[in-house]
C-alpha positions, 0 to 999 in steps of 0.5 A, a space after each residue: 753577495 755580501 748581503 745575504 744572510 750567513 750560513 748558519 753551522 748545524 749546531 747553531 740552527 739547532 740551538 736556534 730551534 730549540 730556543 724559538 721552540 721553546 717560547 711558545 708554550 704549549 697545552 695538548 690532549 692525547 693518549 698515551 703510548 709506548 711509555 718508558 719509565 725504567 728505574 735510574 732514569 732522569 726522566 720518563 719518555 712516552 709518545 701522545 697520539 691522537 690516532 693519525 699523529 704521534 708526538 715524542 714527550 719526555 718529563 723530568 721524574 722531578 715533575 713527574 712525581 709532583 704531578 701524581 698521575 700513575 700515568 700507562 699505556 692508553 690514559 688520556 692525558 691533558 699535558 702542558 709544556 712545550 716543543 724543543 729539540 735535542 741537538 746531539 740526535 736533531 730530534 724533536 720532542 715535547 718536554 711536559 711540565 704538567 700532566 692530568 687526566 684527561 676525559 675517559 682517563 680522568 675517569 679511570 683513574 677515580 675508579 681504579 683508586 676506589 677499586 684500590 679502597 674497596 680491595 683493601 677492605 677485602 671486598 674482592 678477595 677470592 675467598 668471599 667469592 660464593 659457589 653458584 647453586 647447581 641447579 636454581 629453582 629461581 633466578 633473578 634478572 637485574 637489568 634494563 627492561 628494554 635493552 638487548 641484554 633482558 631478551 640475551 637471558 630470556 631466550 638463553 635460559 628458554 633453550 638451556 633450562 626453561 626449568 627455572 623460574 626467571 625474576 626480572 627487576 627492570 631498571 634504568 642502567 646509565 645515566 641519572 638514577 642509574 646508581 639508585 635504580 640498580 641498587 634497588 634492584 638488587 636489593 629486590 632480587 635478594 629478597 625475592 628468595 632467588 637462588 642466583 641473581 644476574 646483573 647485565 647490561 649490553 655494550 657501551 662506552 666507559 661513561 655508560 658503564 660507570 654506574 657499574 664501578 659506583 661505590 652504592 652498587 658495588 657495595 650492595 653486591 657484596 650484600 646481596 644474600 645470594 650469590 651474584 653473576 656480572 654480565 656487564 657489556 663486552 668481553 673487554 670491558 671489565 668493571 668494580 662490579 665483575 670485581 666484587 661478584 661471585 662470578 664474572 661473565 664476559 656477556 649477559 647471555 654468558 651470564 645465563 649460561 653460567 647460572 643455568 646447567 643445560 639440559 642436554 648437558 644434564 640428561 647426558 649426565 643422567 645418562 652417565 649416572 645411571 650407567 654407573 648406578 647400574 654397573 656399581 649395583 651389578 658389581 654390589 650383586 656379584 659380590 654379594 653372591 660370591 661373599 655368599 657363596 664363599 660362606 655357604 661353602 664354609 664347614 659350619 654351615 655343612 657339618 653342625 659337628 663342627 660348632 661343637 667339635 672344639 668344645 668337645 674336645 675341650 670337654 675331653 681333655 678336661 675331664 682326662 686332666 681332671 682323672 689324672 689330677 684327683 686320684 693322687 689328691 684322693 689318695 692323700 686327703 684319705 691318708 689325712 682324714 684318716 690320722 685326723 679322725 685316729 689323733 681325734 679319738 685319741 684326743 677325745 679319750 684323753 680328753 675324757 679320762 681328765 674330765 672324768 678324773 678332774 670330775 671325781 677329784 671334784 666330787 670328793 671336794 665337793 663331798 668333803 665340804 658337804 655339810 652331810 659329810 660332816 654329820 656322817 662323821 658324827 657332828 650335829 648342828 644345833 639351832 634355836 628354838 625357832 629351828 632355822 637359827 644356828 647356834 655357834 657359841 655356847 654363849 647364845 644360851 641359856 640353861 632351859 633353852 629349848 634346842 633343835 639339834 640336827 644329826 646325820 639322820 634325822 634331828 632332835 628336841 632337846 632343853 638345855 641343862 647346863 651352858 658350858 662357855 669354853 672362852 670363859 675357861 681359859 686361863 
């Protein structure tokens, strides 16, 4: 008995678990589930599964945050670390020392960072989104000449809209030159003079689909001239290229239904226009005849009394103030005209005894200083020989001088006999 190995307590079987455990360092592969990261917490804690196990993991926040991964539910991860035991609770766990990304992951995180980039350009806001033409005369097919998804559109834009004239650029949509390919095709679609273009591709891994989350194919999306509708695996799978187009459908043969109207949806339509056409040009017609019947009722189109009535009356009451109003006026410019006309005459009589008077007074004067006057009153003129030179001094002649002496009637010739100066006789 005294051989046999002691007993050991809990706790110490524990602690020699957690020990043993942790010396062998361990790397695993799995994906990522019930993850648990809360603010305050020291460490983050999540479960590794490969689909028939699971394993309970925890990582210091510390590591965590080295690490870089923003690590969520379904990320295949690739972690490093090894197995310990919590003693307290007697539960197993795997405490990780790195972590990455693993496969399908890896992949995932490298497009969510370039989906972050071209966001951040503004490449998938929803503003730049364009609408879709109506009705397109013409849509391009940008697709893999031998996959499912070109004989999906065909035969849906056959039923829906055979109207349209479909563009089909074939090209290559996984594996090596895919990028290229796709983007050729896109850019031959644009200009082609279509109204719409389509991208699809049937079903497929992540891997398949990662030249639609290619930087070269998103970008040339976002430069095609006319708008674009993704219709790129199934329903789950979303890419950067369903991000960046105008329209995101879940399928390719969504896709055709959502670029082309259906013709029974559209002769519906039809339907429905020409009925209100033809209530709205029944309810304009009614309208219109009573708007018509309302003016013809009206009196200026009864009685054509009427488009004169007004301005008679005006007439009337004008010409009945204008005879109440000239009398009076009348009355008083008589009055005027007549004190006028009386001040006038009399002022004309006046005027006229002053002329006639101011007249004679100036015969008078006029008559007084008349050279005839004088002689009237019995001077006489003398001039000189040659008669037109007057002679005013005694002194201008000599005795013997012959003199021509004007008198008031008539002149004679007279000689000089003597020459009197009376300048010379005075004292």
């Amino acid at each position: 008995m005294s051989d046999a190995p002691r007993a050991l307590t809990v706790t110490e079987a524990m602690t020699l678990a957690k020990r043993t455990l942790e010396g062998v360092p361990l790397r695993v592969l799995g994906e990522v589930s019930e993850l648990t990261d809360r603010s305050g917490y020291k460490a983050i804690y999540f479960t590794l599964t490969d689909g028939s196990s699971v394993m309970p993991c925890l990582m210091w926040r510390d590591a965590f945050e080295l690490a870089g991964v923003p690590i969520r539910d379904g990320l295949l991860v690739d972690i490093g670390g090894a197995l310990t035991v919590y003693p307290p609770k007697g539960r197993m766990q795997f405490q990780v020392r790195s972590l990455q990304a693993a496969g399908e992951g890896a992949l995932r995180m490298q497009v969510a960072a370039l989906g972050r980039r071209l966001e951040a350009e503004g490449l998938m806001r929803p503003e730049r989104r364009r609408p879709l033409p109506e009705y397109p005369e013409r849509i391009a097919l940008v697709t893999s000449p031998r996959g499912k998804a070109v004989h999906d559109v065909i035969r849906t834009l056959r039923r829906r809209y055979p109207l349209a004239e479909l563009l089909i650029a074939g090209v290559t949509v996984e594996g090596a030159g895919a990028v290229e390919a796709i983007v050729g095709g896109l850019r031959a679609a644009g200009a082609s003079g279509a109204d719409v273009v389509i991208l699809g591709r049937g079903g497929g891994s992540y891997e398949d689909l990662m030249p639609f989350n290619d930087e070269a194919v998103v970008r040339a999306i976002a430069a095609c001239p006319v708008p674009v509708v993704t219709g790129i695996g199934h329903e789950p799978d979303t890419s950067l290229s369903d991000m960046v187009a105008d329209l995101r459908a879940s399928t390719p043969t969504a896709a055709a239904e959502a670029v082309a109207p259906s013709l029974d949806e559209l002769e519906s339509r039809l339907r429905a226009i020409r009925r209100m056409l033809g209530r709205a040009l029944l309810h304009n017609a009614r309208r219109d005849a009573h708007r018509l019947a309302v003016l013809r009722a009206r009196p200026v189109f009864c009685d054509r009394a009427v488009l004169s009535a007004v301005a008679a009356q005006r007439l009337d009451a004008a010409a009945s103030g204008l005879a109440r109003a000239l009398p009076g006026p009348l009355a008083r410019d008589r009055t005027r005209v007549r004190v006028a006309a009386e001040r006038l005459g009399a002022s004309t009589i006046r005027a006229l005894d002053r002329g006639r008077t101011e007249l004679r007074h100036g015969a008078e004067r006029l008559e007084g200083l008349s050279p005839l006057g004088i002689l009237a009153r019995g001077y006489a003129v003398c001039y000189a020989g040659d008669g037109t030179t007057v002679i005013r001094s005694a002194s201008a002649l000599t005795p013997g001088d012959r003199v021509r002496v004007r008198l008031h009637s008539g002149d004679a010739g007279c000689v000089v006999e003597t020459v009197t100066d009376e300048g010379a006789n005075t004292p």
